[in-house]
ZATIVEX-592111 format. One line per field, with one value per residue (C-alpha): residue in three letters; x, y, z. Coordinates in steps of 0.2 Angstrom, whole numbers, plus 5000, padded with zeros to 4 digits. Last residue first. Example, Ala and Ser with C-alpha at 12.3 -4.5 7.8 and 13.67 -1.06 7.14 Angstrom:
code <- (SER; ALA);
c1 <- (5068; 5062);
c2 <- (4995; 4978);
c3 <- (5036; 5039);
***
This chain:
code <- (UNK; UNK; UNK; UNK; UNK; UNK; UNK; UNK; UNK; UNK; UNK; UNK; UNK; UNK; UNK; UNK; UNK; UNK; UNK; UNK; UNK; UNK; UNK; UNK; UNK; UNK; UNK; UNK; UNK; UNK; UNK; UNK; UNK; UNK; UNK; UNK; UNK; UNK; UNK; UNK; UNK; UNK; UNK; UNK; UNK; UNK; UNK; UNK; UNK; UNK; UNK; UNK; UNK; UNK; UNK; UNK; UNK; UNK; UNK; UNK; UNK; UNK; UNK; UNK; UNK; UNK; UNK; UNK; UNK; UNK; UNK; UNK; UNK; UNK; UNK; UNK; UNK; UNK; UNK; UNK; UNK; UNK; UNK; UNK; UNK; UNK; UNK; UNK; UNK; UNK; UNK; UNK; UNK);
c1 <- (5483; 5468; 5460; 5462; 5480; 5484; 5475; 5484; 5501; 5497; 5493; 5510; 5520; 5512; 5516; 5534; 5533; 5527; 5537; 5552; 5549; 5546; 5561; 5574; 5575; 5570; 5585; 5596; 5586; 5588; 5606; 5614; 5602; 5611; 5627; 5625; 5621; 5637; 5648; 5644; 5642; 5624; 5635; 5639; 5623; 5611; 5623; 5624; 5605; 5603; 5619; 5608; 5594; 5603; 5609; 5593; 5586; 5598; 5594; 5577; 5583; 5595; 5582; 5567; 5580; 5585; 5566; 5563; 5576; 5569; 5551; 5556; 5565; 5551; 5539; 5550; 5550; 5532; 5531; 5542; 5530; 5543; 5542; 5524; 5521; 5534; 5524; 5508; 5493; 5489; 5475; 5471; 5462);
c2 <- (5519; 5527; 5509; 5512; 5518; 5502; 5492; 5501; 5497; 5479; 5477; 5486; 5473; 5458; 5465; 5465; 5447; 5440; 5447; 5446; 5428; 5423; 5433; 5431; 5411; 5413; 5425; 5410; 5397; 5408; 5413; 5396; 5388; 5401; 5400; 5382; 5383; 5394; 5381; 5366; 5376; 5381; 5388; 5404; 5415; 5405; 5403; 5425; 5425; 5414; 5423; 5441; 5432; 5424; 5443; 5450; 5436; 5440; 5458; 5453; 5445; 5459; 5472; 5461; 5456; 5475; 5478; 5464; 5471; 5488; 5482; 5472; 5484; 5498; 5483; 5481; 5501; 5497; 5485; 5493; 5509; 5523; 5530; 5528; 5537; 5549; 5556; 5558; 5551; 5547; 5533; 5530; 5514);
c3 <- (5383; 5372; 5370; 5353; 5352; 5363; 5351; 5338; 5346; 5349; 5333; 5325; 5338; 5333; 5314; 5316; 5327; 5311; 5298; 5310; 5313; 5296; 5289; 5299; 5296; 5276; 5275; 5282; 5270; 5253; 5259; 5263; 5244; 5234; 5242; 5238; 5222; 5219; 5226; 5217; 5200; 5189; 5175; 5170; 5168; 5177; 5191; 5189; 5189; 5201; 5216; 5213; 5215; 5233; 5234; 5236; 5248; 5258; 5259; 5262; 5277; 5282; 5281; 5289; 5304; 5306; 5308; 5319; 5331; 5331; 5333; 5347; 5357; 5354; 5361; 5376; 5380; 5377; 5390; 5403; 5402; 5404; 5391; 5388; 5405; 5400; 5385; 5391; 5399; 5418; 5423; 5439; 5443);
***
C-alpha cells in the first residue's frame, strides 16, 4: 500500500475533513452548553435573590436540561475526535 504525506492528502482525506466537521460542531455545542449552564447560575442566584417564582425555576430547570443535552454528546464526541487524532498522529497518517 502506497502511502503519500503532506498537507493535501489530509485535506482531502474525506474522514478527516468529517472529523474537522465534527470537532467544529461540538465545539459550538460545548460553548453554547456551558453558556447555558452560565445563565441557569446566573437565573439561581437571581431566584435566590427574589424569590424562587414559577417561571423563573422553570427557565432554570429549561436551561440546565437543554445545556445538559449539548453537553454530553459534545464532551463525548469532542474527545473521540482528539483520540482519533493522536492515534492518527501516532500511526504517522
Amino acid at each position: 500500500m502506497q502511502h503519500c504525506s503532506g498537507v493535501n492528502s489530509a485535506s482531502s482525506d474525506p474522514v478527516r475533513q468529517r472529523r474537522a466537521r465534527i470537532a467544529k460542531w461540538t465545539l459550538i455545542a460545548n460553548r453554547v452548553g456551558y453558556l447555558l449552564f452560565a445563565l441557569a447560575i446566573a437565573l439561581f442566584v437571581m431566584a435566590f435573590a427574589f424569590g424562587f417564582k414559577g417561571p423563573i425555576v422553570t427557565a432554570i430547570t429549561v436551561t440546565l436540561v437543554l445545556g445538559s443535552i449539548l453537553l454530553a454528546p459534545a464532551i463525548v464526541l469532542g474527545y473521540a475526535v482528539k483520540a482519533a487524532e493522536k492515534d492518527d498522529r501516532s500511526r504517522g497518517l
